[in-house]
Phi, psi and omega in degrees: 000132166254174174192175218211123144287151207211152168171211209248157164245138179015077177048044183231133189278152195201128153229129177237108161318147185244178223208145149286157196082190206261135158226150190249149188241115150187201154294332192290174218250353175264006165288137190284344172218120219244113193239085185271081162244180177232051175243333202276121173288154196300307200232082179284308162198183232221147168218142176218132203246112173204131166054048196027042176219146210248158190233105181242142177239154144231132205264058163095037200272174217259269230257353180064174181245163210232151149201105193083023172104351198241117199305149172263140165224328131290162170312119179274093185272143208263139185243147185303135200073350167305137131315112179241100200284182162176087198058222164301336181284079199265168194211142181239156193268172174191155249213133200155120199261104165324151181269312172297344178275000182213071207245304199281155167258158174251082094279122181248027142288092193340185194201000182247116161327317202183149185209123195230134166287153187283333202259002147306301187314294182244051181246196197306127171298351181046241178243080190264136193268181172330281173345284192319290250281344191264344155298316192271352177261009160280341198272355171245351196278031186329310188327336206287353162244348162001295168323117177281125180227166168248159210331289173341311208274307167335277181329297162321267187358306179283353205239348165278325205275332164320291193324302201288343191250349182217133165285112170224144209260324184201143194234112201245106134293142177213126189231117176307137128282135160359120162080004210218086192258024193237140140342118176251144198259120183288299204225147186193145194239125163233136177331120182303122147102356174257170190278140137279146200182187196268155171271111201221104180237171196305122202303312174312317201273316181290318166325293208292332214268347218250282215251353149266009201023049185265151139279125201263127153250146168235140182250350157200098156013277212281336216216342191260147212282314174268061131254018180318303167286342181276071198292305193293326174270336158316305177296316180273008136114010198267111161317297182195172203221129167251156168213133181241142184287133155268101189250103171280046174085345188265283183215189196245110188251008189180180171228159155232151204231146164213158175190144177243138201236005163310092203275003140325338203233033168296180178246130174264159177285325178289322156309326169281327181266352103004294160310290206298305199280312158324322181243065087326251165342323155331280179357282216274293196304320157326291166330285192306299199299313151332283191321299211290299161283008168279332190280272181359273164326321172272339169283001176266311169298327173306325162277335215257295174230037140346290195283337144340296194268007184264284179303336189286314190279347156265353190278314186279112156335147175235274175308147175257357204059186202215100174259125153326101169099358154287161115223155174231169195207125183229163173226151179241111162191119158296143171295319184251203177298309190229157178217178177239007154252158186210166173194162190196151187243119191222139182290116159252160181328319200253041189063319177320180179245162041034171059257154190190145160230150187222181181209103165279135194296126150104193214217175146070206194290357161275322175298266201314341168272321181281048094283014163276291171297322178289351174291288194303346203259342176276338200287311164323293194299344183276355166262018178243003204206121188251015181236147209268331153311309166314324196275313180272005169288297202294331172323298185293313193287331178297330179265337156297338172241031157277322177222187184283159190299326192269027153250125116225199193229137185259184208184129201210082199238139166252181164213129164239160165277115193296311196305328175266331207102354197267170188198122183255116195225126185262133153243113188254084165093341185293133132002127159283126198278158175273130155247142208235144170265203199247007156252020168055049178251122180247116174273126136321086167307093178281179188265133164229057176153155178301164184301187191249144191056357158296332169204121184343285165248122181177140215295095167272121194272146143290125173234163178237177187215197179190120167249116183303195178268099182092356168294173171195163183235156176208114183254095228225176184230149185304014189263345181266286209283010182267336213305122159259163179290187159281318169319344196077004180277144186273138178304305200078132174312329186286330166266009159278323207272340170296296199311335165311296192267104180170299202257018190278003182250002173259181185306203184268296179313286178340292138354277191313308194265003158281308196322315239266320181286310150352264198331296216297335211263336173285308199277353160076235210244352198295149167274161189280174203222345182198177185273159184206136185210115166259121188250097195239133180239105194229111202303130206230306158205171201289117161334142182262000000 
């Protein structure tokens, strides 16, 4: 069974078809079902069509949602003939067949009488009588779509201008899509007061409209021998019919449709050429309209992530401090606009140090919101707790039940004592960090436990370490030793680690800024492929 809601939008007959899966009901221009009063909230309430049963929620709107006269405050499932208020706004569910799903007929016999090409529409006027001559001047009236609105609104826009240019029972947008090779119908108007019924035009008919850019007619339905099988435009009584190419100077991104059951109202040829050149125009102001919210849209992610790299450059130290008998040398830097790894250093009440590196799973702005959470949830959890298995178990399960199974994290947390040297350390999933003594012999730091949000429960180790007098712990994220070249070759660990003991008699910042140049001189012009962050702590002299 499909079904539609269906009622009047500001004295205009207004029908939306439901979909399986969840759909959102409001104003905003991103609603799958879209009721632009300002009585109606941007995201008002959630409908979900799953196993032929409908689902109304309402998500918090200013004015509430309704059914049958009665307010909703939990989900409701809903039945054919309920009313549904949504503010001001009421709609009733009724049983109804989307119209792109039953757009083509299978006689795949054209169905047009007559037909005119753009390029009649804009080739030379000749001996053009009153009639022609009020086509070219519709075919310039560009202004009459000028007004920037966005895409919904556009639509209504076009389908008035039908009406005023065709007496018509139903006025159809069909817009190509991505991936998709039949036309999807955007906007559709149908006369108060007219039957309802399926939409249906010739597979042929579309063809040629799709890929001759012509405007197609039928001058009578009802009388032409092949709708003879065409049981659904017989019953509905349509006289006659147009469909015009939606061309925007480029290419054809669509079609527009009108039909009449009026036998008074046939379609003419200079009406079709009328038609056409309105869906043109059409055309072109879509395109432009399109264009105008892809900028939009990008200028909203652009701000989305501004504010991304805002929070992130407070959340990631920029000082590292200053530990007595220390120094550290730390680097940053995301593949994209925003990343997902992140560390930080931090000083505790009882002298110890904090330090941590991390790797959040995937790239760009989801990775960086759970490392938006995971900073602020260690920094809470390390003043309730000194035993570091503990901080990071409740630590995995607050983000395991915080995101979906494929975010999680690897995680690389210490604790060191300065005076000693020692390091009480959990590695969950991490890069094994290196420690290097000061005759340059390198340990591999292993992991003693799985990444952090992957699995609810599960068992995390403590480990211990020493970092000498002239020593360093050096932490890093896979994004150094995966890095590639143009050739496709990986920097690789064995030339981190020459490179380590090669530069181990310079500062920590030093260390740091050879690697970093090392890396830039293998990878060349190559774009980068992962995020890259490095921590390096290096014991200089013995702590008092």
């Amino acid at each position: 069974m499909a079904f539609a809601l269906v009622g009047k939008m500001k004295g205009r007959a207004a029908r939306h078809f439901l979909r399986e899966g969840e759909q959102i009901v409001g104003r905003a221009a991103t609603s799958h079902v879209r009721l632009p009063d300002s009585s109606v909230s941007r995201t008002h309430a959630k409908i979900v069509l799953e196993g032929g049963k409908v689902t109304l929620t309402d998500l918090g709107s200013s004015n509430g949602t309704f059914v049958n006269g009665a307010p909703i405050t939990k989900p409701r499932e809903l039945e054919l003939g309920d009313m549904l208020a949504f503010a001001d706004v009421e709609l009733k569910l009724i049983d109804s067949t989307p119209p792109e799903e039953t757009i083509f007929s299978q006689n795949g016999s054209s169905i047009e009488s007559s037909s005119v090409t753009l390029e009649e529409i804009f080739g030379p006027a000749g001996g053009a009588d009153e009639r022609t001559n009020l086509f070219r001047i519709l075919a310039e009236a560009g202004e009459l779509l000028a007004t920037q609105r966005p895409l919904d609104e556009l639509y209504e826009v076009i389908l008035d201008h039908v009406e005023r240019l065709a007496t018509c029972d139903k006025a159809v947008i069909l817009l190509m899509e991505e991936g998709k090779e039949e036309p999807v119908v955007k906007a559709s108007r149908l006369r108060p007061g007219a039957a309802e019924g399926e939409l249906v035009l010739s597979r042929t008919m579309v063809r040629k409209v799709l890929e001759q850019r012509s405007g197609l007619l039928t001058s009578d339905a009802q009388q032409d021998p092949r709708f003879q099988q065409q049981q659904s435009i017989v019953s509905q009584g349509i006289r006659s019919a147009m469909a015009a190419p939606l061309f925007d100077n480029e290419k054809v991104i669509g079609i527009l449709y009108a039909d009449t059951t009026d036998p008074a109202s046939w379609y003419n040829r200079d009406e079709l050429r009328t038609f056409t050149t309105l869906a043109n125009l059409i055309g072109v102001k879509i395109t432009h309209a399109r264009l105008a919210e892809a900028e939009e849209e990008g200028r909203r992610l652009a701000r989305e992530v501004q504010a991304a790299k805002d929070i992130l450059a407070y959340i990631l130290p920029a000082d590292l401090g200053c530990v007595l008998g220390y120094e550290m040398g730390t680097y940053h830097e995301p593949c994209l606009e925003v990343g997902g790894d992140l560390y930080d250093v931090k000083c505790l009440e009882d002298g110890r140090v904090l330090f941590l590196t991390g790797d959040v799973a995937g790239k760009g702005l989801g990775a960086a919101l759970l490392v938006s959470n995971i900073m602020p949830i260690i920094s809470v959890l390390i003043d309730g707790t000194k035993d570091l298995t503990e901080l990071v178990t409740r630590l995995n399960r607050q983000i395991f039940l915080s995101t979906d199974p494929v975010h999680y994290a690897t995680l690389f947390l210490g604790v060191l004592d300065p005076p000693t040297g020692n390091v009480e350390y959990v590695n969950a999933g991490h890069n094994p960090p290196y420690l290097l003594t000061p005759g340059c012999e390198i340990e591999e730091i292993a992991a003693t436990g799985t990444p952090i949000g992957m699995l609810e429960s599960v068992p995390f180790a403590c480990g211990q370490l020493t970092v000498a007098p002239g020593g360093m712990l050096f932490l890093f994220s896979d994004g150094i030793p995966e890095a590639q070249n143009a050739d496709g070759d990986f920097y690789e660990e064995h030339r981190l680690r020459d490179i380590l003991c090669h530069e181990r008699d310079n500062s920590a910042e030093e260390i740091v800024a050879s690697v970093k140049a090392d890396l830039d001189q293998f990878v060349g012009n190559a774009s980068p492929t992962d995020d890259i962050t490095m921590l390096l702590l290096k014991r200089t002299l013995a702590a008092d």
